[in-house]
N, C-alpha and C positions, 0 to 999 in steps of 0.2 A: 504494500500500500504506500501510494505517496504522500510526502509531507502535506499537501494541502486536503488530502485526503482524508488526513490523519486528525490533520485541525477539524474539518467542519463535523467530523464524527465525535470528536471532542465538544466540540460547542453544545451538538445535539443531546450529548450526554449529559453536558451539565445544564442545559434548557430544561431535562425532564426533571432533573434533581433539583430544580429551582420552583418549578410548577410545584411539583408533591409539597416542597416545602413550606410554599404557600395557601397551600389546603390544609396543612398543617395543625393541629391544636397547640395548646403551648407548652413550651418543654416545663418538662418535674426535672427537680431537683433529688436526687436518690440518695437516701441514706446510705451506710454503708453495710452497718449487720444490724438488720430487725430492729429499725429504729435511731441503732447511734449515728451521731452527726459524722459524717467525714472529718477528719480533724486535721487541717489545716497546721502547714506548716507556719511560725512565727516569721513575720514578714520583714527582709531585709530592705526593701525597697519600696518606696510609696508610688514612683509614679517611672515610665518606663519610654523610652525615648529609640526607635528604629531605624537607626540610617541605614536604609536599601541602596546595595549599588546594585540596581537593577541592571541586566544581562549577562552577568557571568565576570566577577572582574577576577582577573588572572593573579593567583596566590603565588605564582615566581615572579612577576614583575610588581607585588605589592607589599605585600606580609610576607612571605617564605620566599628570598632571595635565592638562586642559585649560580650555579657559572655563569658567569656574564662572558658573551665574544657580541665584538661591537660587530655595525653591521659593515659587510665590505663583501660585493659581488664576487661572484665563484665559492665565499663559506658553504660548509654542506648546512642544509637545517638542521639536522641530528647534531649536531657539536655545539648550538647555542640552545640553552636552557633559561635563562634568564635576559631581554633584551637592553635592562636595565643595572649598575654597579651595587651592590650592596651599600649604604651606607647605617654608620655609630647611631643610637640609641642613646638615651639617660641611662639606659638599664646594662651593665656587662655583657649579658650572653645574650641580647637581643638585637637584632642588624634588619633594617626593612629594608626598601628598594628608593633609590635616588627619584628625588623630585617629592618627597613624602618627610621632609626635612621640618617642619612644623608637627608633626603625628610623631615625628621621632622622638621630641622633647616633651610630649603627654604621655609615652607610654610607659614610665614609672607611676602612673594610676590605673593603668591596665593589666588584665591578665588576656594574655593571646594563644588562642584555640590553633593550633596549624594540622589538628588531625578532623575536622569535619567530613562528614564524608556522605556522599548520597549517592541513592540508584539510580539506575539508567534509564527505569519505566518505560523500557522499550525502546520506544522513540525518543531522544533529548528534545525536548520543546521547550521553548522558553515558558509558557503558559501550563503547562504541566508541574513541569520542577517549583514556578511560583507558586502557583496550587498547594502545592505538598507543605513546599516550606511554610506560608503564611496560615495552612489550618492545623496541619500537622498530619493529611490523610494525603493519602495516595489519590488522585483522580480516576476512573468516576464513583461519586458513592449515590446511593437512592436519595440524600437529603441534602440541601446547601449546606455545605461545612463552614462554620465562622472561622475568622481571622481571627489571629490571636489576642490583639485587639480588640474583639468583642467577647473575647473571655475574659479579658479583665473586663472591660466595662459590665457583663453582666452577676461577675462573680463577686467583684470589690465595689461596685457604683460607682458615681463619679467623686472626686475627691473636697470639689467645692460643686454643689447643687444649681451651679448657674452656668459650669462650663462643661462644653460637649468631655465627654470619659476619652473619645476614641475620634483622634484627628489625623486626616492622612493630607500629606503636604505634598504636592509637586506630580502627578502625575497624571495626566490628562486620561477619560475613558471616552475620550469620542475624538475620531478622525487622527489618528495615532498607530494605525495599523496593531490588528490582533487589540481590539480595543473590549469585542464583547470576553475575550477570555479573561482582561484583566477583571473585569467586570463580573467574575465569575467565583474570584476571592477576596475581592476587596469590599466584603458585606459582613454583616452579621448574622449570615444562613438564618438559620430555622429559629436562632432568641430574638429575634423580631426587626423591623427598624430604628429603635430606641435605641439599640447597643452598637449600630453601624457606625461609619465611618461619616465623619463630615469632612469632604472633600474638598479641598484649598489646592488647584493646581499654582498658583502664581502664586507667591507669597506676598508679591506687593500690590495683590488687590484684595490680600484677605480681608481688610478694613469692610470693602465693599459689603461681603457675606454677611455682616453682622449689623447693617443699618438702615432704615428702611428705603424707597426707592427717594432718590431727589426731589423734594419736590412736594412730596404726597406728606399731607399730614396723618397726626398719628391716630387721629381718631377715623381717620378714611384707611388706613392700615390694619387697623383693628377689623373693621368691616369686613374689610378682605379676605384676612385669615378666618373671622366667622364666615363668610359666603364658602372658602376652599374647605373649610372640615366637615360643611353641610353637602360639599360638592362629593367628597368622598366617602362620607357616610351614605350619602341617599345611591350611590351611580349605579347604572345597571351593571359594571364589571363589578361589584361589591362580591358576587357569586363568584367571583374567582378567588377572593383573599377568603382564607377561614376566617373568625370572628377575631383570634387572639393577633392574627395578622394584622388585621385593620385598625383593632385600637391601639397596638406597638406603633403602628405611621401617626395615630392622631397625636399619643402621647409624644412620641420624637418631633412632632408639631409645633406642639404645645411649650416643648426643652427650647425650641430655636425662637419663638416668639419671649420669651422668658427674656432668653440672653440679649433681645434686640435693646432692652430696657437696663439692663445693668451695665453696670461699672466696668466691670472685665470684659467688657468689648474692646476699651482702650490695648490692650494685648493684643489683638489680630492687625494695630496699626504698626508696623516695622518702621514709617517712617516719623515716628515719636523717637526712636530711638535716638541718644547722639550720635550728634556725625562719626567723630574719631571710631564709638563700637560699631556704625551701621558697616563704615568702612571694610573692616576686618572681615566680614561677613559676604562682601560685597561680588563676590565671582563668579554669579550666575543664580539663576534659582534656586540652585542645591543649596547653596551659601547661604542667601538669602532664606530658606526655607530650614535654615540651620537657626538661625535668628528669634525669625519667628518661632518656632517649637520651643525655644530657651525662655520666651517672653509667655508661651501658653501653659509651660510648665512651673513658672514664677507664678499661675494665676490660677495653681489647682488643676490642669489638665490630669487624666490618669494614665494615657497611653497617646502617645503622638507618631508616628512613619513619615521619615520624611525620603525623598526617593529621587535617584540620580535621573530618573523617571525612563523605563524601558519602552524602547522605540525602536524596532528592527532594524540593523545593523547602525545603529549609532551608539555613540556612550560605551557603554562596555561589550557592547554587543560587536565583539571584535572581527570579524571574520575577511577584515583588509586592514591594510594601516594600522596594523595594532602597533607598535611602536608610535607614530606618531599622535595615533588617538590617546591612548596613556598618557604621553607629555600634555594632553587637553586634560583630560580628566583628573589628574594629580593636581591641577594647577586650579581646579574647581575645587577637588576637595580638601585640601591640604590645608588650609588654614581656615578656614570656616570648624571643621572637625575641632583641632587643637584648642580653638577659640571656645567653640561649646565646652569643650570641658575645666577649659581654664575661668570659664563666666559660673559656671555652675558652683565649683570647687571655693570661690572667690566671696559667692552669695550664701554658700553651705548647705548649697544642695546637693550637690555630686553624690554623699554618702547613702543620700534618702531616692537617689536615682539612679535606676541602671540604663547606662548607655548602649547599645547592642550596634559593629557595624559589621553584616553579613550580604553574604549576595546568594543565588541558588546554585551555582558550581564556581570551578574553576574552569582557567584555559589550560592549555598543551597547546606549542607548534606542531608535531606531528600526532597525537593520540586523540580518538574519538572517544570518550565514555572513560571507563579504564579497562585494563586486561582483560584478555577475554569477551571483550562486549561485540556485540553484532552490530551496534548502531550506528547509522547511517552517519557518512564521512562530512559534514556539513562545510566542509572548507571553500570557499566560492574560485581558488585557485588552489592547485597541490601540487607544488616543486620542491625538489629534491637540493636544488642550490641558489642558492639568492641572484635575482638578478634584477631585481627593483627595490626603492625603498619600502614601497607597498608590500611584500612579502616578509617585511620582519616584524614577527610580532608573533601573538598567541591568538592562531585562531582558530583553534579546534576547542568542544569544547570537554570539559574532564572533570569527569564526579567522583575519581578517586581520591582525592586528599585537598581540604580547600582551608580557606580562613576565615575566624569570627574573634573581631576584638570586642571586647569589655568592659568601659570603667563604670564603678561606681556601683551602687547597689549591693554593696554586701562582697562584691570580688575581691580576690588579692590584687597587689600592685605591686608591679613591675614582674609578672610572673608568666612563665613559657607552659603551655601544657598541651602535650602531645607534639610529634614530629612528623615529619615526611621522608622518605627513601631520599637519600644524598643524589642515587644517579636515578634518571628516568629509567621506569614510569616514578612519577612523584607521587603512588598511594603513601595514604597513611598505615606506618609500621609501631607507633605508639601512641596507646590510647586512643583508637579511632572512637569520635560523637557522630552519632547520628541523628539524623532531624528530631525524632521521637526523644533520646535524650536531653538534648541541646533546648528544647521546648521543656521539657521536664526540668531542666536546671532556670530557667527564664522566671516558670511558673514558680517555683521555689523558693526563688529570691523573692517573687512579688507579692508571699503568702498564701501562694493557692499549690493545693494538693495536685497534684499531675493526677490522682485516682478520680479527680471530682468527675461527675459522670448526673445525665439529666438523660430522663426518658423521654425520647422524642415516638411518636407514632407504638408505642408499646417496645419501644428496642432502645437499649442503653448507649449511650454515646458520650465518650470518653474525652477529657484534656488532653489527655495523650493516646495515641492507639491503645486500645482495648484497657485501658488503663496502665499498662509496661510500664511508661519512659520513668526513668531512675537518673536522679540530679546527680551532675558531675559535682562530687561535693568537697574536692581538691580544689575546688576555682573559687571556694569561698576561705574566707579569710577568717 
């Protein structure tokens, strides 16, 4: 089956698991034996912050350095591992990848993962592997699977009752190619609308989202939102949403009418901000959308994603010019990152927050998947010797061994855990995390049981797969 083949059957599959979900009754809550409560771990972390480098960003040219050979026509590919020099850290035994020179000097508040490791689900899709990561399930299942994100929002609430629990920053779901698949985890599945995502692609129009239109006064806005909640209560598509459906949209209504009137709206404005921090911030959306998430978690947010925002072969999504796209993207994230955690640490939240920056695999110049795998070669050129600048880089992509850095929330600092094979293939040979774990260690820090489990449609449904993932409890301090 071909990749586009592979997609639209994909779509269809999560189309049907989105319908059921919305016939749906409302999820129970499950004790654990005949009655007792689930018992909840004590919470390292209050509120939980997700830099996505959306498409796959490459753990030899970012986090897990290896041989570096610069580039120079006639090199074989096989003899360059790394397209970028290692450089020093704050930390002794820690070395990341040149151009990441700001990330180098925060990472004695990190503890860095360099054995993640994911499947190959067949085909590598980028809308797949997102999937996985962001619910914690394999695609496809019979029920919308929420984001992790909407497991905290539904399991913790929100942290101050005026601001959204669960805000996703930077990444467009329309006219962005592969837009319905994003659209297919970046929900609150089957715990309703109230627990989803409020969606900020531009940081510097979030202001806009939170006030009412220009113009219109506020008792003519009022109207409004009464005319749209009679609009969706009375419509004849009502038959499609179950009942516990429709009043999750009214209630998620009702939260964003709230916020239009409070205080904490001043937070979705970045450009309040002073010059000199806006500055620092300032290298593009990501950055920008690094800012704003620092300003919503000053203001009580419980879970914020903010996203290098995945766009078929842009950004990390290397599959040409990956050397030079790197020198782009490093120079995007590199100080906006260090910055977040130097503002947080400053203000004394860093401890009460965990920072998470992960993407869904890694790259390889020559390996598709890892060892062993059947999956299809997605390279858009495959030469054996360099003969353009365009051919150096990592562009295949590789779920054997990748990286997830850390600060804050309960982690050690300055702390390495797990390794990668010295020569290629670069699997993880120490202490491989798997997504199920790595979600089990997130939930942990943030007080929630990886066991918690809510009966949807008479069938139990887990934090983690079937309840399993076990917190890497070496990365807490």
């Amino acid at each position: 089956m071909d990749r586009p083949a592979i997609r639209r059957q994909f779509l269809k599959q999560m189309a049907a698991a989105s319908a059921a979900t919305m016939m749906a009754g409302a999820p129970r809550l499950v004790e654990a034996n005949e009655g007792e409560p689930i018992e909840h771990p004590a919470p390292k972390a209050d509120a939980c912050i997700l830099l996505w480098m959306a498409g796959g960003m490459a753990a030899p040219d970012t986090f897990d350095p290896k041989k570096h050979v610069p580039f120079e026509v006639g090199t074989p590919v096989s003899a360059v591992e790394s397209t970028f020099p290692a450089i020093d850290t704050n930390v002794d035994n820690i070395k990341i990848s040149e151009g990441m020179e700001n990330i180098a000097q925060v990472m004695d508040r990190a503890t860095l993962i360099r054995s993640h490791v994911l499947p190959d689900l067949g085909s590598i899709l980028h809308s797949r592997h997102q999937y996985h990561w962001h619910t914690g399930y394999v695609p496809p299942q019979t029920v919308a699977c929420p984001h992790i994100g909407a497991w905290m929002a539904k399991v913790l609430g929100p942290q101050n009752p005026v601001m959204p629990a669960f805000i996703n920053i930077g990444q467009r779901l329309e006219g962005v190619g592969e837009q319905e698949e994003l659209k297919a985890f970046t929900t609150a599945g089957f715990f309703g609308s109230e627990f989803g995502p409020m969606n900020l692609p531009y940081p510097e129009q979030a202001a806009q989202s939170v006030r009412p239109p220009e113009g219109m006064k506020s008792d003519r806005f009022a109207n409004r939102n009464k005319l749209f909640r009679k609009l969706i209560d009375q419509s004849p598509q009502r038959e499609f949403l179950g009942d516990f459906q429709r009043e999750s949209l009214l209630r998620s209504m009702d939260n964003a009418y709230r916020l239009l009137s409070a205080k904490e709206r001043e937070a979705f404005d970045i450009s309040l901000e002073p010059k000199e921090s806006y500055e620092k911030y300032d290298t593009g959306r990501f950055g920008r959308g690094c800012l704003l998430a620092r300003r919503l978690v000053e203001n009580g947010a419980r879970f914020v994603e903010v996203t290098t925002e995945y766009v078929p072969f842009l950004n990390w999504d290397t599959h040409a010019n990956g050397h030079t796209t790197l020198q782009r993207m490093k120079k995007e994230i590199d100080l906006p990152v260090a910055q977040l955690i130097r503002d947080l640490e400053s203000r004394g939240l860093l401890d009460r927050t965990l920072v998470i920056l992960a993407s869904e695999f890694s790259r390889d110049m020559i390996m598709e998947g890892k060892p062993g795998s059947n999956a299809f070669d997605q390279a858009t050129e495959k030469v054996e010797v360099f003969q353009e600048m365009k051919h150096y880089g990592q562009h295949r992509h590789f779920t054997g061994g990748s990286c997830v850095a850390m600060w804050g929330g309960g982690v050690k600092k300055g702390h390495l855990y797990g390794k990668t094979a010295e020569q290629r293939p670069f699997v993880a040979v120490e202490n491989p995390v798997s997504v199920m774990d790595l979600h089990a260690t997130i939930f942990t820090a943030m007080g929630i049981s990886p066991k918690t489990v809510y009966d949807i449609e008479r069938r139990p449904f887990y934090a983690t797969e079937d309840g399993k993932g076990k917190a890497v409890s070496e990365v807490f301090a």
